[in-house]
N, C-alpha and C positions, 0 to 999 in steps of 0.2 A: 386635495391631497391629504391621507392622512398623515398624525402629527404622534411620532414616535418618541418615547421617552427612555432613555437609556441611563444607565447606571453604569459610572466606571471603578473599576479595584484595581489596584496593585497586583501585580502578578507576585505572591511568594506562594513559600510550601502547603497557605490555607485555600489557596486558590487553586493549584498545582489539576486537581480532580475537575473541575468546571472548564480550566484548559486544556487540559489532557482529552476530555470526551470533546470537546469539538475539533480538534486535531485529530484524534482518530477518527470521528467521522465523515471529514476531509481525507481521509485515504494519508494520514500525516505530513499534509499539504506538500503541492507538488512531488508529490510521489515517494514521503517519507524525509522530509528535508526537519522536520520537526522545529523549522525558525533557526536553525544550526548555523545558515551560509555565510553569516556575519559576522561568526563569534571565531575565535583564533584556529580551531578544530576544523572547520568548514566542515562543507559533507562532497562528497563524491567518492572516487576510489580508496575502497578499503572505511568506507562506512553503509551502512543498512538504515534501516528505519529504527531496527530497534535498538542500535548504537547512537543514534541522533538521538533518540527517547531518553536514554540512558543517560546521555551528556547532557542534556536538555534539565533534568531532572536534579542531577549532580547540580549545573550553575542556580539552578534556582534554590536549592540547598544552601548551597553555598552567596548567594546574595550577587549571584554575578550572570542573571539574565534579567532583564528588566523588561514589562511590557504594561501596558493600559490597556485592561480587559475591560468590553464592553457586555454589559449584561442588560438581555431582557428579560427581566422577569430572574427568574434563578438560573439560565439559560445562559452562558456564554457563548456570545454572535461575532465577536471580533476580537483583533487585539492593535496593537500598534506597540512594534519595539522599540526602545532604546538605550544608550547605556555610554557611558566616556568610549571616548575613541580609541582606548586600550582593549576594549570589552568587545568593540564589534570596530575589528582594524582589517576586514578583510570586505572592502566597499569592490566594485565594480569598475576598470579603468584605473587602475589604483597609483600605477608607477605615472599614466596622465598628470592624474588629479593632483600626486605629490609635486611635478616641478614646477607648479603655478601657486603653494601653499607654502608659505613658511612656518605659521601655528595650526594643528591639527585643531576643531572646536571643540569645547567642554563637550558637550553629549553630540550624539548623534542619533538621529531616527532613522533606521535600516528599514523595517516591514510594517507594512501594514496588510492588513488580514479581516476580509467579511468570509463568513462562511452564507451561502446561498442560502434565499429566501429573506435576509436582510441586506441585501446589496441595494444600493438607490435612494435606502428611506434614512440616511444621517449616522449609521454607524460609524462607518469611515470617519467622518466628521467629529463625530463623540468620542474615537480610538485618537484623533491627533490630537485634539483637544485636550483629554484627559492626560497624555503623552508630557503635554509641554505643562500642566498645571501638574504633577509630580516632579519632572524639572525643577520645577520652580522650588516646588516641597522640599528639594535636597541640594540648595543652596543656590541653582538657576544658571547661567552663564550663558555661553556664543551655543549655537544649536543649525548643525546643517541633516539634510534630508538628500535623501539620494532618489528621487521618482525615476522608473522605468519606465518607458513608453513598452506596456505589454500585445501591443496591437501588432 
């Protein structure tokens, strides 16, 4: 098997173009969500792709989308979000999830994201990885992950 080496950044406005082009050429993953669904805005009725793009752009201006871009080469093939639980408070199961929780956790990992052609070979792995070693970078705490069974 080969043995792939990835490079992770910080998603801000110097990266914004590296994410930007493999999100659009993901069709603005699942059908223009632009990584939106987690953040307080969400997408569906009475949002587009190029209103997810717009807000998408806006938070990371503003310091309030956070994600672990994985790059090959100058290439970016992944990401993996996260951000305090104020930042992405719209989880899945939500009113569940609350009356079994009494403290929401310091950060949370919402999405993870390969773009096709690096699926299998460690992106995935290099997007959580890189995820929780920024965590740490901005001071670390309790961290939950929300996985979908997409099958």
């Amino acid at each position: 098997m080969a043995e792939f080496t990835y490079i992770v950044k910080a998603l801000d406005v110097t990266m914004w173009p590296a994410f930007a082009e493999l999100v659009e050429r993901t069709d603005g993953v699942l059908g223009g969500c632009w990584c939106m669904g987690f953040h307080p805005e969400g997408v569906g009725k009475g949002t587009t792709p190029v209103v997810n793009r717009q807000r998408k752009l806006d938070r990371v201006r503003a310091g309030t989308a956070r994600a672990a871009l994985v790059f090959d080469g100058e290439d970016c093939v992944g990401w993996c979000q996260f951000g305090p639980s104020d930042e992405l408070p719209r989880i899945k199961s939500r009113a569940a999830y609350e009356r079994g929780v009494t403290n929401p956790p310091d950060w949370r990992i919402a999405c993870c994201f390969v773009g096709k052609g690096h699926r299998r070979r460690g992106a995935s792995v290099a997007a959580l990885s890189g995820a929780i070693n920024l965590i740490a970078g901005l001071g670390g705490g309790t961290i939950e992950g929300y996985p979908e069974d997409a099958a």
